[in-house]
NUSEMI-731133 format. One record per residue: residue number from 1; residue in three letters; x, y negated, z negated of N, C-alpha, C in turn. Coordinates in steps of 0.2 Angstrom, whole numbers, plus 5000, padded with zeros to 4 digits. Example, Ala and Ser with C-alpha at 12.3 -4.5 7.8 and 13.67 -1.06 7.14 Angstrom:
BEGIN
1,ala,5066,5028,4961,5062,5022,4961,5066,5016,4961
2,ser,5064,5011,4965,5068,5005,4964,5064,5000,4961
***
This chain:
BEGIN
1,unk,5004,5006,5000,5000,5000,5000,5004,4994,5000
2,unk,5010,4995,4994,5013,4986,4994,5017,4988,5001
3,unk,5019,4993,5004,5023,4992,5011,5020,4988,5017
4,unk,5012,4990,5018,5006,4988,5021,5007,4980,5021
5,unk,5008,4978,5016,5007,4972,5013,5013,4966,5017
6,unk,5017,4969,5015,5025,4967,5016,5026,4967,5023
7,unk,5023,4973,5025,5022,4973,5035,5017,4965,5038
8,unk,5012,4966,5034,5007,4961,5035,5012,4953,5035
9,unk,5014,4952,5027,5015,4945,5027,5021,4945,5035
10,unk,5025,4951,5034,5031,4949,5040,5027,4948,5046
11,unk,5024,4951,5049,5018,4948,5056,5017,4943,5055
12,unk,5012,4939,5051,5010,4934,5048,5017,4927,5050
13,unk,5021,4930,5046,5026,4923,5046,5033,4925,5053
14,unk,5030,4929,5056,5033,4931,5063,5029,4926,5069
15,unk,5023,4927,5068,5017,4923,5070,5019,4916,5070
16,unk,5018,4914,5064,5021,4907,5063,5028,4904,5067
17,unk,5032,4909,5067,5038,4906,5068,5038,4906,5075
18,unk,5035,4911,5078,5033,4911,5087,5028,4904,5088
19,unk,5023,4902,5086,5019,4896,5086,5025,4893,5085
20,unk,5029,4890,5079,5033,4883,5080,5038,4882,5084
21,unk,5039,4887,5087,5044,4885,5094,5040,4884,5100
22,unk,5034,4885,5100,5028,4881,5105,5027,4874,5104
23,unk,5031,4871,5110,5031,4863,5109,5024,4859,5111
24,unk,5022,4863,5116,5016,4861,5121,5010,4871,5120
25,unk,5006,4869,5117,5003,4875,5120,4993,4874,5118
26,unk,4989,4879,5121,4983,4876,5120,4978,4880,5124
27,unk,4975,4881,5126,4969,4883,5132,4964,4878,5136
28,unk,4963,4882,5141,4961,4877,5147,4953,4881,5147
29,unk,4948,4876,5150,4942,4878,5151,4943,4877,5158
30,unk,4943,4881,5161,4942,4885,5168,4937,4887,5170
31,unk,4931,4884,5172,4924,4884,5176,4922,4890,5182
32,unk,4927,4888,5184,4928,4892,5190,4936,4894,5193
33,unk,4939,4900,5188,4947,4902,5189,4947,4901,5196
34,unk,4944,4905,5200,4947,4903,5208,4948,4899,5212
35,unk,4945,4894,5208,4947,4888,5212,4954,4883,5209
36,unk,4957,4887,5205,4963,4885,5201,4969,4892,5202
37,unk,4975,4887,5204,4980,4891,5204,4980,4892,5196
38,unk,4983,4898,5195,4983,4902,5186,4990,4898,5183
39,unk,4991,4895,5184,4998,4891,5181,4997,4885,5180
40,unk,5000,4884,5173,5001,4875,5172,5009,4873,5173
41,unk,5010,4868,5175,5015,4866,5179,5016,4859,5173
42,unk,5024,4859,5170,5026,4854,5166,5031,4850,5170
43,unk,5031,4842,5170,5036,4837,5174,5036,4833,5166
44,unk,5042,4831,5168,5046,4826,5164,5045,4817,5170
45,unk,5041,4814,5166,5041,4807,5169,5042,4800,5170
46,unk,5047,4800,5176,5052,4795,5176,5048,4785,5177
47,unk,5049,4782,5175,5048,4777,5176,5052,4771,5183
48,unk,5048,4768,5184,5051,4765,5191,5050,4758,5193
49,unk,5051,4758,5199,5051,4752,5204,5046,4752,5209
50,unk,5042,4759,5209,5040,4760,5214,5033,4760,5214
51,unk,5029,4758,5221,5022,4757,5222,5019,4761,5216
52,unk,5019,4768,5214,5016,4773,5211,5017,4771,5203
53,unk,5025,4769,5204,5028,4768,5195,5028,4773,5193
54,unk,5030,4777,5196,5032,4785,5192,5036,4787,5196
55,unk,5040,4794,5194,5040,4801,5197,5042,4806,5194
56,unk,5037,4811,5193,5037,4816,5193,5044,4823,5193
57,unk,5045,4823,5190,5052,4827,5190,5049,4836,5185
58,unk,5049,4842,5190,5046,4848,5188,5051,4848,5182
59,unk,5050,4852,5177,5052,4856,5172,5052,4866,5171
60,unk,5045,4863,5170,5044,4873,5170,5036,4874,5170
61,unk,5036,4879,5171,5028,4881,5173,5026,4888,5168
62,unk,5018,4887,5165,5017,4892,5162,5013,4897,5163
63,unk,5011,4902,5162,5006,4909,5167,5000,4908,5163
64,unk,4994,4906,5165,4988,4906,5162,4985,4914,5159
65,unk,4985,4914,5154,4982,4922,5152,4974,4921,5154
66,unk,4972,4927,5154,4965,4930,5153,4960,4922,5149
67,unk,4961,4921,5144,4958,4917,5139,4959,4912,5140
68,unk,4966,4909,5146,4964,4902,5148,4970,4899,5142
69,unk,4976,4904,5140,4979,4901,5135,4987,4900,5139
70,unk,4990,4895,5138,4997,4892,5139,5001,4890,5134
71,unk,5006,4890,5137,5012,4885,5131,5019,4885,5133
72,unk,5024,4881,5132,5030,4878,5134,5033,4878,5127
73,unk,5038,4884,5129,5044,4882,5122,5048,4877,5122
74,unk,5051,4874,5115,5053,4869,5112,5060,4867,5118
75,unk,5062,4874,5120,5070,4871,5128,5068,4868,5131
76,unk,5062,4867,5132,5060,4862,5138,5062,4853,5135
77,unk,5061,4855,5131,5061,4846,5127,5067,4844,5123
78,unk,5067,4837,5123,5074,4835,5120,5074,4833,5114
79,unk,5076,4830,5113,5076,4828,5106,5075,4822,5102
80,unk,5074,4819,5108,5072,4812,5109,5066,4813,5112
81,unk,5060,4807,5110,5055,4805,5115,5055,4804,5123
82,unk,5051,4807,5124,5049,4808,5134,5044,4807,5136
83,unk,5042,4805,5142,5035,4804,5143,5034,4812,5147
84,unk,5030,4815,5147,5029,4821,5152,5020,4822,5154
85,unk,5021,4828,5158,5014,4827,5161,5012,4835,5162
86,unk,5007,4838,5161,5006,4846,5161,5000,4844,5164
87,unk,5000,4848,5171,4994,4848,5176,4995,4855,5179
88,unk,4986,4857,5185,4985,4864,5186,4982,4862,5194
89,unk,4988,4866,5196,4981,4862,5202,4979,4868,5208
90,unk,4973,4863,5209,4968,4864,5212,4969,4870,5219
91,unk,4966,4876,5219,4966,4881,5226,4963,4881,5233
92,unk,4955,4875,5231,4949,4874,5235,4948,4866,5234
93,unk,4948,4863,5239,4948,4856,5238,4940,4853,5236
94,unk,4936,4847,5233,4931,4849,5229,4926,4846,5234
95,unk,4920,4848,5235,4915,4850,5241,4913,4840,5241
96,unk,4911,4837,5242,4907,4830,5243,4902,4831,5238
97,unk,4901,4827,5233,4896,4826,5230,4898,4830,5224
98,unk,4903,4835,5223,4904,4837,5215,4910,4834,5213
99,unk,4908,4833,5207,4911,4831,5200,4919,4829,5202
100,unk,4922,4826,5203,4930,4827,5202,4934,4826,5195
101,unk,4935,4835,5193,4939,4835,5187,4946,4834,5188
102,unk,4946,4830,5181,4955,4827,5179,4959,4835,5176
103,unk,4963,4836,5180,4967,4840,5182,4973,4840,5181
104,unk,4975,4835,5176,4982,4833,5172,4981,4829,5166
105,unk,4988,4828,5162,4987,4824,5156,4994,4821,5156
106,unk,4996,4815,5153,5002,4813,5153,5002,4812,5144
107,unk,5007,4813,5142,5008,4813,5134,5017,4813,5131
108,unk,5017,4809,5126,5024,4808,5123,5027,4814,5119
109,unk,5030,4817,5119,5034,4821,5117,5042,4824,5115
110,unk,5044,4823,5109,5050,4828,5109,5049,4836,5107
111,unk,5055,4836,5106,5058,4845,5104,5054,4846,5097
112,unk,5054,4842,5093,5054,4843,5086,5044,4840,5084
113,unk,5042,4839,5089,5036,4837,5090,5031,4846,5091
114,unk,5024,4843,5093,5022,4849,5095,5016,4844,5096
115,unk,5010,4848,5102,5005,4846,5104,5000,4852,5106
116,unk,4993,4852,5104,4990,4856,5105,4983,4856,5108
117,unk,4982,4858,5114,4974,4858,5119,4969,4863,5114
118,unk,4965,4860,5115,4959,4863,5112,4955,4866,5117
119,unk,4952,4871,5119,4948,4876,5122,4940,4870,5122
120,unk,4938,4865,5128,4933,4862,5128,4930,4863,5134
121,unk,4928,4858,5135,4922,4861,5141,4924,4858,5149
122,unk,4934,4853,5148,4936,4851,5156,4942,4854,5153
123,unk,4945,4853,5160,4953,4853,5160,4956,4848,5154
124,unk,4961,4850,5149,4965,4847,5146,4959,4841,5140
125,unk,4955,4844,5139,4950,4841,5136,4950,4837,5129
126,unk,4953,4840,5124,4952,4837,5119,4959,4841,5117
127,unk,4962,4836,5112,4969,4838,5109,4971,4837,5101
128,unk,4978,4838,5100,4981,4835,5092,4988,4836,5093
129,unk,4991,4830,5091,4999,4830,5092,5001,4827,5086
130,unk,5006,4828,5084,5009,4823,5077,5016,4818,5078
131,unk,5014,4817,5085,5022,4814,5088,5018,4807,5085
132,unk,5023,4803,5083,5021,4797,5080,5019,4790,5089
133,unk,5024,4792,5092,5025,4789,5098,5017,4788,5103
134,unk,5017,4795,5103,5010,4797,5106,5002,4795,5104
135,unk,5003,4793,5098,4998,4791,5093,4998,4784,5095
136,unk,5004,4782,5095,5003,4772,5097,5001,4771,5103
137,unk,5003,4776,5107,5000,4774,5116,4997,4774,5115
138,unk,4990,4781,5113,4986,4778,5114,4980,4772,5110
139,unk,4984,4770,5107,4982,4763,5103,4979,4759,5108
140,unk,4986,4760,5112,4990,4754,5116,4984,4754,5123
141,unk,4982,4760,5124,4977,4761,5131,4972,4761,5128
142,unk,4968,4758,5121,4962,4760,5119,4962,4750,5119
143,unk,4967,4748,5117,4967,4740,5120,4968,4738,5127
144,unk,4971,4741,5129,4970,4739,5138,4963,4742,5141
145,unk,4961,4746,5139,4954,4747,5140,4948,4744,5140
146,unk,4952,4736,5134,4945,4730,5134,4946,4727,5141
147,unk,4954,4728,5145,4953,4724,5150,4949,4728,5158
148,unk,4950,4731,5157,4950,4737,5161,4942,4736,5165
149,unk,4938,4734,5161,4929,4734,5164,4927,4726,5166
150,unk,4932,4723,5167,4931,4716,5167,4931,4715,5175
151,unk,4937,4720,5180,4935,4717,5185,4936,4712,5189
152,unk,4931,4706,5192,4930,4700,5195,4932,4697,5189
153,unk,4931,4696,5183,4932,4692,5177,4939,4692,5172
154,unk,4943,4697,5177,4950,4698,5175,4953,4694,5174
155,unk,4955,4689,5169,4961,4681,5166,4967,4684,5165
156,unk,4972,4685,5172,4978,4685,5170,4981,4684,5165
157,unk,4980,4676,5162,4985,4673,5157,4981,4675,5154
158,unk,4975,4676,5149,4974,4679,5144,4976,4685,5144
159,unk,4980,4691,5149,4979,4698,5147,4987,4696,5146
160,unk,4990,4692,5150,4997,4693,5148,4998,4689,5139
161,unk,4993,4684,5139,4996,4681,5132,4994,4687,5126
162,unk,4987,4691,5127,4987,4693,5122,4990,4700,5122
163,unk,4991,4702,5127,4997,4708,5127,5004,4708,5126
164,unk,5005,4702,5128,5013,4699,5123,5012,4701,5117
165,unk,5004,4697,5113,5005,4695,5107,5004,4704,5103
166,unk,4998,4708,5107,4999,4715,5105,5007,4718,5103
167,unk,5009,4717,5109,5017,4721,5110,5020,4718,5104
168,unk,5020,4712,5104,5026,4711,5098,5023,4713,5091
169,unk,5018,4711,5090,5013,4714,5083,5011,4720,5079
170,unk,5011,4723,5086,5008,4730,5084,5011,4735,5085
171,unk,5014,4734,5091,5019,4741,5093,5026,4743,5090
172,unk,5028,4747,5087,5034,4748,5084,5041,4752,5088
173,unk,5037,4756,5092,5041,4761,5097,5042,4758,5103
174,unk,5048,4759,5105,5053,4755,5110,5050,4757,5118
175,unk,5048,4766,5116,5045,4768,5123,5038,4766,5124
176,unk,5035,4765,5119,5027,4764,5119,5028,4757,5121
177,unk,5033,4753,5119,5033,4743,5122,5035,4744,5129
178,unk,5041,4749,5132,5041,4752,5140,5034,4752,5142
179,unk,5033,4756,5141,5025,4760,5145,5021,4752,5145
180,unk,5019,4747,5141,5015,4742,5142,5018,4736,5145
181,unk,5025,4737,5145,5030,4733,5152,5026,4735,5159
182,unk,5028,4743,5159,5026,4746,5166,5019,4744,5167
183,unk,5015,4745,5163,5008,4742,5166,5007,4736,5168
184,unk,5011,4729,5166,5012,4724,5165,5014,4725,5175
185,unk,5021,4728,5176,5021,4729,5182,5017,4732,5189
186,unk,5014,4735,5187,5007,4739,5191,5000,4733,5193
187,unk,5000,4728,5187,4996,4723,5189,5000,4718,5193
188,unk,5006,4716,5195,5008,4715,5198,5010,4708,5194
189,unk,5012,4708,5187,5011,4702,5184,5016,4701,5178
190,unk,5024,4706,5178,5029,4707,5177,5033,4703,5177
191,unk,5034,4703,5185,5042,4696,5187,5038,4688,5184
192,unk,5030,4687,5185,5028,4682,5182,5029,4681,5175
193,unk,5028,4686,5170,5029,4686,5163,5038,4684,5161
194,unk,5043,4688,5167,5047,4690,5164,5051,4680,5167
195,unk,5049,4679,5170,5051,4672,5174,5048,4665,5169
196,unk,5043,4667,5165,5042,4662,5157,5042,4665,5152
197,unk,5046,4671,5150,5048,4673,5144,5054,4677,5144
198,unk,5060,4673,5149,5065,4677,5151,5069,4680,5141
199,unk,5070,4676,5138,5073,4676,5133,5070,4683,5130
200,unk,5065,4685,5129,5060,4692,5128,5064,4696,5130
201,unk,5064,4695,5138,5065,4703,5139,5072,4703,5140
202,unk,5075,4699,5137,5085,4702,5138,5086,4704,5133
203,unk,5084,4701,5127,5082,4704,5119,5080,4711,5120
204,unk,5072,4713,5123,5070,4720,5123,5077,4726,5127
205,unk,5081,4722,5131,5085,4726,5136,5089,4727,5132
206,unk,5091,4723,5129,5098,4725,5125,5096,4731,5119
207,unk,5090,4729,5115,5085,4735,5111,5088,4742,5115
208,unk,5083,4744,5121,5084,4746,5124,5093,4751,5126
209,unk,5093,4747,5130,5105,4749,5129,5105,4751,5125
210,unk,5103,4749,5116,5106,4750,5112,5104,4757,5108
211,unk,5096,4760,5111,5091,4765,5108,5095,4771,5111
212,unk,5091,4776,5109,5093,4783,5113,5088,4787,5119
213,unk,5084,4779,5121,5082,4781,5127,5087,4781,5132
214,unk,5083,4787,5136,5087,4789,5145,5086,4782,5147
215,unk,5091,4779,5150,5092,4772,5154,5086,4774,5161
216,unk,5087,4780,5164,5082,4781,5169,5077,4778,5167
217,unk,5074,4778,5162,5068,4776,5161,5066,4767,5161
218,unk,5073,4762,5160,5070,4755,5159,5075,4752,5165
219,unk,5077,4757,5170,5084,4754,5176,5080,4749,5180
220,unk,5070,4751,5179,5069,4746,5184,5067,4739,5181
221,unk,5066,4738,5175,5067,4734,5170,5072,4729,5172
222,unk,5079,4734,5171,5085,4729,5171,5084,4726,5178
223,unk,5083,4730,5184,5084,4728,5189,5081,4721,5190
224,unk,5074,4721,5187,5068,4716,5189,5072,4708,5186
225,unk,5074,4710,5181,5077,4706,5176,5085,4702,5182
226,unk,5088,4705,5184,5093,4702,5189,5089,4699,5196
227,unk,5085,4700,5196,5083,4699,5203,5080,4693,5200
228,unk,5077,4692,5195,5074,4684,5193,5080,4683,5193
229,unk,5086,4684,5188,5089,4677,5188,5093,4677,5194
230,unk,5094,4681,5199,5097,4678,5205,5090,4673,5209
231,unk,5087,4674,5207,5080,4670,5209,5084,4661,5208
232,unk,5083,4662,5201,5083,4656,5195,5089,4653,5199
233,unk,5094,4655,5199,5103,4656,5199,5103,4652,5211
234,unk,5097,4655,5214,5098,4651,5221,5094,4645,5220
235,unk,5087,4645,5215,5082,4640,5215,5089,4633,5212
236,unk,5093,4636,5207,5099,4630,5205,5103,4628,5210
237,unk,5105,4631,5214,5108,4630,5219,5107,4625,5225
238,unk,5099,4628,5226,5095,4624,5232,5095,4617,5228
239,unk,5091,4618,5221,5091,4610,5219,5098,4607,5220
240,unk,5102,4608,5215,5110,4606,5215,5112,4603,5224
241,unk,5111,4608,5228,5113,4605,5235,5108,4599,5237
242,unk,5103,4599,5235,5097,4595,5237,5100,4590,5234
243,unk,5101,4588,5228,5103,4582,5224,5109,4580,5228
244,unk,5116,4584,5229,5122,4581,5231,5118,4579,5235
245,unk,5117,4582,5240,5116,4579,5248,5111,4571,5245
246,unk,5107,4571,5243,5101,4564,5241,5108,4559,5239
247,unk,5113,4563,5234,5115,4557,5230,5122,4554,5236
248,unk,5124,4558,5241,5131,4558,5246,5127,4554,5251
249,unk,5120,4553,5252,5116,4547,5255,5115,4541,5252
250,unk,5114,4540,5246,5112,4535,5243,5121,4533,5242
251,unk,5126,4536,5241,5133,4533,5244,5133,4530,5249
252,unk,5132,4534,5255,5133,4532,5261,5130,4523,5264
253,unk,5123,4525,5261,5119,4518,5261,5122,4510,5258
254,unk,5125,4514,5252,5127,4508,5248,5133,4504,5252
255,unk,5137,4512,5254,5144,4509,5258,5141,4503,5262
256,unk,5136,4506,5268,5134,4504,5273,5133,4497,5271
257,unk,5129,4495,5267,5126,4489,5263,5130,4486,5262
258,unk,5138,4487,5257,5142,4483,5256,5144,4481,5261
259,unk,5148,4485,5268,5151,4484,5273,5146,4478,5276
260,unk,5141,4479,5278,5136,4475,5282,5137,4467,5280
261,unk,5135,4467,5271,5134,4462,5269,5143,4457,5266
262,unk,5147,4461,5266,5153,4456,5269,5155,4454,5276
263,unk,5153,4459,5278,5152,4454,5288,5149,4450,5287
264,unk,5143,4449,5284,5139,4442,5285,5143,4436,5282
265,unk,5145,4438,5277,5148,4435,5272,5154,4430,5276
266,unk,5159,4434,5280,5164,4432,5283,5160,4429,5289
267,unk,5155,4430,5293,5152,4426,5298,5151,4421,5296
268,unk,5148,4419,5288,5145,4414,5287,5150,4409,5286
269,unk,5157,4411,5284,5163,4407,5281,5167,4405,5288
270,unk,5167,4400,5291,5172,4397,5296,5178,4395,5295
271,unk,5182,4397,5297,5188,4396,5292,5191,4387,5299
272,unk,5192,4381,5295,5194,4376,5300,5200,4377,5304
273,unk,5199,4375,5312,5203,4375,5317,5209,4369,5315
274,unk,5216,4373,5316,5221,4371,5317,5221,4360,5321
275,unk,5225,4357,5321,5224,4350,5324,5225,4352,5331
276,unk,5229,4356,5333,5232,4357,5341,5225,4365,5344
277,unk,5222,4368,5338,5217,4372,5341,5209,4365,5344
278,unk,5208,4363,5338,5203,4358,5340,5204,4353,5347
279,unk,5212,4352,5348,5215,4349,5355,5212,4352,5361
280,unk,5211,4360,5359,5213,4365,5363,5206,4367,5365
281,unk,5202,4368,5360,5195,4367,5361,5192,4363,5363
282,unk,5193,4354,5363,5191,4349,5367,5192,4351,5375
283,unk,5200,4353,5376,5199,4355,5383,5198,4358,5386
284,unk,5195,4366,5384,5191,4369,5385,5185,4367,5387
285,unk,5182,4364,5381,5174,4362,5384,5175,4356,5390
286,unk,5179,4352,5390,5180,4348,5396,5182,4353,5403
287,unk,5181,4357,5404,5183,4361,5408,5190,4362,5411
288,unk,5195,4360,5408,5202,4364,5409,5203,4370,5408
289,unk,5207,4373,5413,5210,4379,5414,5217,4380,5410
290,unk,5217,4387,5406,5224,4388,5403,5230,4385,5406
291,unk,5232,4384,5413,5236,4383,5416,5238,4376,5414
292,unk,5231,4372,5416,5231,4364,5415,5232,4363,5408
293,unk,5229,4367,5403,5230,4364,5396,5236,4363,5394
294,unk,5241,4370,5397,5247,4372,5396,5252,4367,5398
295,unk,5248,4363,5405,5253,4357,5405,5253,4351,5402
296,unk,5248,4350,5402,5246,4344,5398,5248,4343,5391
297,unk,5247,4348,5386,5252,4349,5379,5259,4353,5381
298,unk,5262,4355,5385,5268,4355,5386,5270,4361,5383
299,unk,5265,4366,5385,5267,4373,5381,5266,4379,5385
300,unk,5271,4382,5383,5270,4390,5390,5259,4392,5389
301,unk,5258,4394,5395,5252,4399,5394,5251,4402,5388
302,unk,5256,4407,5387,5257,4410,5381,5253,4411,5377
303,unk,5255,4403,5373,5254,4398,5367,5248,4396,5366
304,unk,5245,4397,5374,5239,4392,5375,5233,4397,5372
305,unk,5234,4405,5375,5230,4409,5375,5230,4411,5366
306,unk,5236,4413,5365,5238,4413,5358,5232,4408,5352
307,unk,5233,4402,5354,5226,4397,5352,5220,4399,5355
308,unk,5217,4400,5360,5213,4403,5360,5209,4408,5358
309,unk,5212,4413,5357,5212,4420,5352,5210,4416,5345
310,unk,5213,4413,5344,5212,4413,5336,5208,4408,5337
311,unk,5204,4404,5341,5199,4399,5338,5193,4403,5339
312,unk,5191,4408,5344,5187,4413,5345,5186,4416,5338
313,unk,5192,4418,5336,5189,4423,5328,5189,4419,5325
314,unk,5191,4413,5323,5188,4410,5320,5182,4407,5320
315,unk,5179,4407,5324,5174,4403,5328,5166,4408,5327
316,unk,5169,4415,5326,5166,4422,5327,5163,4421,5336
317,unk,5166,4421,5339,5163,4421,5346,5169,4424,5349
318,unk,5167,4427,5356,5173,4431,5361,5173,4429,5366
319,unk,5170,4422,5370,5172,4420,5376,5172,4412,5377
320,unk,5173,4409,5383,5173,4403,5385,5163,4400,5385
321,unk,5163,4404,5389,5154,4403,5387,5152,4404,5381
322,unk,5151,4407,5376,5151,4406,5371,5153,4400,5367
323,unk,5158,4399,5368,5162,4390,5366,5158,4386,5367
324,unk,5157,4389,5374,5151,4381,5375,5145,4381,5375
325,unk,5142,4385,5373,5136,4386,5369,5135,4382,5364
326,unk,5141,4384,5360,5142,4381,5353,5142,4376,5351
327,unk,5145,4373,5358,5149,4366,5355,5142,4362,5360
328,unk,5138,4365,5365,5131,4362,5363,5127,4361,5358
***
């Protein structure tokens, strides 16, 4: 009898110790098995850049019993927090007009974690997990949820103001503040957040860096975060050129303006002709020719031209008609 007993307890805590190395296990309600492949298929999922925002990367697959029961041992998982995804899919594609069942689940996980599907009336139906991480998500998705029916009446700046103000207040897990960036991204309203609260997210990046999350998962983050500030970094630039070149004219003008405004200056200033240039400009306007002038004051040609040049710039004038213009 105590043998029986001792067999008993040993099955018993044999049991348990085969359950706690089931990190993922549970049963499926299956409607209609043939229309489902008998396997559920485990991915690990990646974070991104991309249209979708994911991708899926396989792990391991498990063989549906009789009863609709699966599970993934503890090797599959690390040791750290992961986002993963356990889906079954579909044999026969579903007729028009019926129901379209959800056919996957996505949920936070480590090694040291465990999660368990309950036997309900869909796919992946009702659950219980004791990952702290995965409790917060869906915190996190039961407030994005208020936004989610609005639709036409969607207020960017309020989903971003009060989802900041969620993230920083409530959330405590670094992957959980990930996944409501990425959402942030999906609405396409990310680079705008990340371009008036730069200082945020260089802080959360560095967090980040400094966590024991896989960098795969926040690479598109970083990236977003360079691609602003080369943004920011050509927008300085453009301005800065804009300004030189504005202020390399507003030089050039002044030049211009000084230059201008001393030519009038010295137009205005006559400086007095010589006693033998005014001689020389008398005979000019009487109509003498160099030649005659040059004889009549007893001086080479030369001399005469010579006087004439200078009474011209002084005069601000450059010809014989001109003289006489003036001297009308």
């Amino acid at each position: 009898m105590r043998s029986e007993i001792y067999l008993f307890i040993f099955i018993i805590s044999l049991g348990f110790k085969v359950n706690s190395q089931k990190s993922v296990s549970g049963y499926l309600h299956l409607e209609n098995p043939k229309n489902w492949e008998q396997k559920v298929h485990l991915s690990e999922v990646r974070l991104n850049g991309t249209a979708n925002g994911h991708t899926y990367i396989p792990v391991a697959s498990s063989v549906i019993s009789k009863e609709g029961y699966f599970s993934f041992d503890q090797k599959w998982f690390d040791n750290n927090d992961n986002i993963y995804r356990v889906h079954i899919n579909p044999i026969k594609t579903a007729s028009r007009g019926s129901a379209i069942t959800k056919n996957s689940k996505l949920f936070i996980l480590s090694k040291n974690d465990s999660i368990y599907f309950e036997k309900g009336t869909s796919l992946f139906d009702s659950y219980t997990t004791n990952n702290k991480a995965h409790k917060e998500w869906q915190q996190l998705k039961k407030f994005e949820s208020k936004f989610e029916s609005l639709h036409d009446d969607f207020d960017t700046e309020e989903y971003l103001l009060r989802t900041k103000g969620y993230v920083k207040d409530s959330l405590q897990i670094l992957l959980v503040k990930l996944i409501s960036i990425k959402k942030l991204d999906e609405k396409k309203l990310l680079e705008k957040d990340i371009k008036e609260n730069t200082s945020y997210y260089v802080g959360l990046l560095k967090e980040l860096k400094s966590s024991d999350i896989d960098p795969a998962l926040f690479i598109y983050l970083e990236n977003k975060l360079s691609l602003v500030h080369q943004e920011k970094t050509e927008k300085k630039y453009s301005i800065s050129v804009l300004l030189n070149g504005i202020a390399g004219l507003v030089i050039i003008t002044l030049i211009f303006l000084v230059v201008k405004r001393k030519r009038h200056q010295q137009k205005d200033i006559l400086v007095p002709l010589s006693k033998q240039e005014n001689t020389i400009k008398e005979l000019i306007i009487s109509g003498k020719s160099n030649k005659e002038i040059a004889n009549e004051l007893f001086i080479s040609i030369n001399t005469v031209k010579t006087h004439i040049s200078n009474i011209y710039s002084k005069l601000h004038i450059s010809s014989r008609k001109e003289l006489l213009l003036k001297s009308k």
